[in-house]
C-alpha positions as MATLAB code, in Angstrom:
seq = 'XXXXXXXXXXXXXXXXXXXXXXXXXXXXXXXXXXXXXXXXXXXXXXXXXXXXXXXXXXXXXXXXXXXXXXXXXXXXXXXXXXXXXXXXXXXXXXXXXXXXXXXXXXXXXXXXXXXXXXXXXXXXXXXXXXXXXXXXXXXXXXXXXXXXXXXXXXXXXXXXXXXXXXXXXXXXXXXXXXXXXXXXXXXXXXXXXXXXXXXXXXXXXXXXXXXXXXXXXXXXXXXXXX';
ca = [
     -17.869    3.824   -7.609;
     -20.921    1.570   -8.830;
     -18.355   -0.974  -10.427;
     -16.186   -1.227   -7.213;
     -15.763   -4.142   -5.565;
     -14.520   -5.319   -1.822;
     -11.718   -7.275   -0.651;
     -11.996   -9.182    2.572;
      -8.819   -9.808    4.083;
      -7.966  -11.924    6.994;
      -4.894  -11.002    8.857;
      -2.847  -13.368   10.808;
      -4.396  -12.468   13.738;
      -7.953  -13.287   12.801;
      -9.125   -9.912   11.868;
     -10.822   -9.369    8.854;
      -9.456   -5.967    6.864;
     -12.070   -4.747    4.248;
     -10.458   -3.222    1.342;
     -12.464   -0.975   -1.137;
     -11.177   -1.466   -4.653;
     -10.301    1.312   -6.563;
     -11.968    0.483  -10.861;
     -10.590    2.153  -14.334;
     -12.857    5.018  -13.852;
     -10.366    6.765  -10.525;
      -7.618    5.677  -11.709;
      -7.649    6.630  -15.087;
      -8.626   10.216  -13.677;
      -5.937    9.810  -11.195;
      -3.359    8.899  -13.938;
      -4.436   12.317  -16.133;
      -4.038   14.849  -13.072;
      -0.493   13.050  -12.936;
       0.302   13.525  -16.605;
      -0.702   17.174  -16.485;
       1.843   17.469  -13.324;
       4.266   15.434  -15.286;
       3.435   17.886  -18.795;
       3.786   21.283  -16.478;
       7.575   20.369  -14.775;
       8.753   19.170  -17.948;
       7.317   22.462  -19.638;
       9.161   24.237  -17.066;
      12.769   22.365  -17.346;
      12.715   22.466  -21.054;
      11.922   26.571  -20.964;
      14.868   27.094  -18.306;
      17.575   25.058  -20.026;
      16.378   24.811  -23.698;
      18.730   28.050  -24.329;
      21.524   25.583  -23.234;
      21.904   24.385  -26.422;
      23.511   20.323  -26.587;
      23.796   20.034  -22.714;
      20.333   21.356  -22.794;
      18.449   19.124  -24.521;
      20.524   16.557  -22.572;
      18.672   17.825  -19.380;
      15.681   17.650  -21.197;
      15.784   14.098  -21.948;
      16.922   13.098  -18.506;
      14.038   14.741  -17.127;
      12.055   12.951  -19.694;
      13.347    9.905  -18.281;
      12.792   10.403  -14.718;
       9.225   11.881  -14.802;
       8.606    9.106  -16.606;
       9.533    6.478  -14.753;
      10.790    7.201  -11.237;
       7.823   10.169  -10.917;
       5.649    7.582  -10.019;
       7.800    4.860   -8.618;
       9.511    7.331   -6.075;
       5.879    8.801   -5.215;
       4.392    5.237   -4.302;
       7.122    3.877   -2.558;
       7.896    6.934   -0.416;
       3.807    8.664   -0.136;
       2.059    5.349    1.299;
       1.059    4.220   -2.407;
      -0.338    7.287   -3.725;
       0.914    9.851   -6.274;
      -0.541   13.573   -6.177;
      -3.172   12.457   -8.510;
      -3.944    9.378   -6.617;
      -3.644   11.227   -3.166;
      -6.768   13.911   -5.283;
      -8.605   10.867   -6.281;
      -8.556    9.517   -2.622;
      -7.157    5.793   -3.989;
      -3.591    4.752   -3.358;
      -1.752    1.313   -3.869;
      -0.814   -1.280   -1.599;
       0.022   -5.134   -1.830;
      -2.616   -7.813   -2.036;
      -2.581   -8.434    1.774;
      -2.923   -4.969    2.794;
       0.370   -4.053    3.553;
       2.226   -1.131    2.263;
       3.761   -1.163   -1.181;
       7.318   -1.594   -1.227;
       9.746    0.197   -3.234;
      10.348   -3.219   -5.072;
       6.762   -3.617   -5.469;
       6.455   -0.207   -6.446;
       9.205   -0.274   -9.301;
       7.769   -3.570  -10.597;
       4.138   -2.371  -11.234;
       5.789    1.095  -13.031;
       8.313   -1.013  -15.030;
       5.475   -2.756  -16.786;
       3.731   -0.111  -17.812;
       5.258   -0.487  -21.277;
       3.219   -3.703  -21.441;
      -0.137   -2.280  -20.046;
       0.559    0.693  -22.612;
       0.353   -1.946  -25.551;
      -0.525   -0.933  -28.264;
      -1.775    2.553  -27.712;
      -3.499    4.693  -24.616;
      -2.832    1.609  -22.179;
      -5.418   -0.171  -23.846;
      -3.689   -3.726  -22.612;
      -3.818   -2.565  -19.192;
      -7.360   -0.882  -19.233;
      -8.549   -4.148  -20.539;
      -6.921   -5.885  -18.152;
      -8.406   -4.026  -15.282;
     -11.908   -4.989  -16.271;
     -11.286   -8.450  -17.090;
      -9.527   -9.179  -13.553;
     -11.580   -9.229  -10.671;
      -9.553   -7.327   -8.292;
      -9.278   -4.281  -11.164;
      -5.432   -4.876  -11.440;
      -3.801   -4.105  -14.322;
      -0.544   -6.818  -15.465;
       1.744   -4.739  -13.743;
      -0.217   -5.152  -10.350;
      -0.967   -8.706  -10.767;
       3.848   -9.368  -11.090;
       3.817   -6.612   -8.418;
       0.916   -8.224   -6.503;
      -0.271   -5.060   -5.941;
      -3.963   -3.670   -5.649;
      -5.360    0.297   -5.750;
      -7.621    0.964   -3.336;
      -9.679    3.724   -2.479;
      -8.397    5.468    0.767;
     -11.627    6.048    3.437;
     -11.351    9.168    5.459;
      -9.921    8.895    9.095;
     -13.213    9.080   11.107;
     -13.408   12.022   13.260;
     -13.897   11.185   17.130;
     -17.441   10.388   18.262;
     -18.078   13.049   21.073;
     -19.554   11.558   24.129;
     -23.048   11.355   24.513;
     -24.586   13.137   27.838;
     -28.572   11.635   26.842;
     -29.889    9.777   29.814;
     -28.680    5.969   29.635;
     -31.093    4.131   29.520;
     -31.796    0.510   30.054;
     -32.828   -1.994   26.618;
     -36.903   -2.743   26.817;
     -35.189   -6.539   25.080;
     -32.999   -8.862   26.367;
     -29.448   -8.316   24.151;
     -27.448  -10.935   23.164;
     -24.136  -11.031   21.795;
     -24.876  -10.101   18.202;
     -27.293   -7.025   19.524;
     -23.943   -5.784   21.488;
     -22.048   -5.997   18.620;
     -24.217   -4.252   16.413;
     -24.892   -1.284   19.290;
     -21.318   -1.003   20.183;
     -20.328   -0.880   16.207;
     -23.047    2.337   15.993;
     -21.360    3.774   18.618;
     -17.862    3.512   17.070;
     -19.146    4.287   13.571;
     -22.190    7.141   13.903;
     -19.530   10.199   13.244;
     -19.210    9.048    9.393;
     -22.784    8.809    8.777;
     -25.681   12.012    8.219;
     -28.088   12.330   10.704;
     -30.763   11.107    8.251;
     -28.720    7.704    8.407;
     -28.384    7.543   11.631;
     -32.217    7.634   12.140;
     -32.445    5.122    9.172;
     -30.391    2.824   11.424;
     -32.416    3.539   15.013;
     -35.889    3.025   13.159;
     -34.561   -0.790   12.818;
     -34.593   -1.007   16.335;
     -37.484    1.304   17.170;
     -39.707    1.335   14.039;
     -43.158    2.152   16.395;
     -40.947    5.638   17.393;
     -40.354    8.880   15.215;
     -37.050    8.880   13.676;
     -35.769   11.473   15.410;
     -37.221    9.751   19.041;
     -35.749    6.160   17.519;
     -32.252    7.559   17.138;
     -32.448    9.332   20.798;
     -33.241    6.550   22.078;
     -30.528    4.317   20.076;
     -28.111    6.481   21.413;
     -29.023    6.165   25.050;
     -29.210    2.417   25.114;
     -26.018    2.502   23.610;
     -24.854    4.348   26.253;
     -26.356    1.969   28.669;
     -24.550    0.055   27.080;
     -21.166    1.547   27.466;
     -21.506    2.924   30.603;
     -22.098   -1.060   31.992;
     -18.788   -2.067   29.896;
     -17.216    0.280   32.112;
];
């Protein structure tokens, strides 16, 4: 996490999209946890038909073939970017502007995996990732394709039933903003943060007092949006 990096994208309507690049580090771990998927149902194929003799080891080595290739092509394209190791990690893969990955997009970036394999234990690509500064690897930069990590769906902010009470300072727009993005954005932080926050608007106050009365400003603040 230390060496990841944020993408700011504006969207044609004017809002800016924050992306959280995903480094080597997750995806290399997400890559191994699909290998060892990968390793365990081709284990399993090559134990039930091995006995098969010829037309066995034909199934074997068009299993071979589609882990290989269409394992994680098939997984992106169909599971909003993200593999099972990538859906453990929490990163997944979408295009450059934010949008989904395409099955196109998808095959390109797996397709040249031969090239970020080069010459051994995807060194090319691994080098690649740290020299480009969106952590893409050559297959993401013809796919134009980034990983990113995947934030949590924030759970709904319960309503608060403090006392509203009335700002002791005039707000302008930027103090709105900042109150009304608390309000939207308190359920994904620990209480201890939360009272880090209030004590920047209440330093003279106790943290627990600063965030109680944060909360009923903001919902002074609400309550007049109303």
């Amino acid at each position: 996490m230390l060496i990841d990096e944020r993408l700011e994208i504006e969207t044609p309507e004017g809002t800016l999209l924050t992306l959280s690049l995903a480094g080597p580090i997750p995806r290399a771990m997400a890559y191994g946890i699909d290998l060892l998927i990968r390793l365990i149902i081709f284990a399993i194929i090559a134990f039930l038909v091995g006995a098969f003799g010829n037309v066995g080891t034909g199934m074997i080595l068009i299993s071979l073939f589609l882990l290989e290739w269409f394992y994680p092509t098939l997984f992106e394209a169909l599971r909003n970017g993200q593999t099972p190791g990538k859906k453990f990690m929490g990163i997944a893969v979408v295009h450059s502007n934010g949008t989904p990955l395409s099955f196109n997009g998808s095959l390109i970036r797996n397709l040249l995996r031969t090239a970020d394999a080069f010459p051994l234990f995807y060194l090319l690509g691994f080098i690649s990732t740290l020299v480009s500064p969106r952590f893409q690897r050559l297959g993401d930069m013809a796919a134009n394709s980034v990983v990113i990590h995947v934030e949590n769906a924030p759970t709904a902010v319960k309503p608060d039933e403090s006392t509203a009470t009335a700002p002791d300072w005039p707000l302008n727009r930027d103090d709105q903003l900042a109150l009304l993005a608390f309000q939207e954005r308190q359920a994904q932080f620990s209480e201890p943060r939360q009272q880090e926050l209030a004590q920047l608007a209440y330093p003279e106050l106790s943290p627990s007092l600063a965030l109680q009365r944060l909360k009923a400003v903001t919902r002074y603040l609400m309550e007049g949006a109303r």
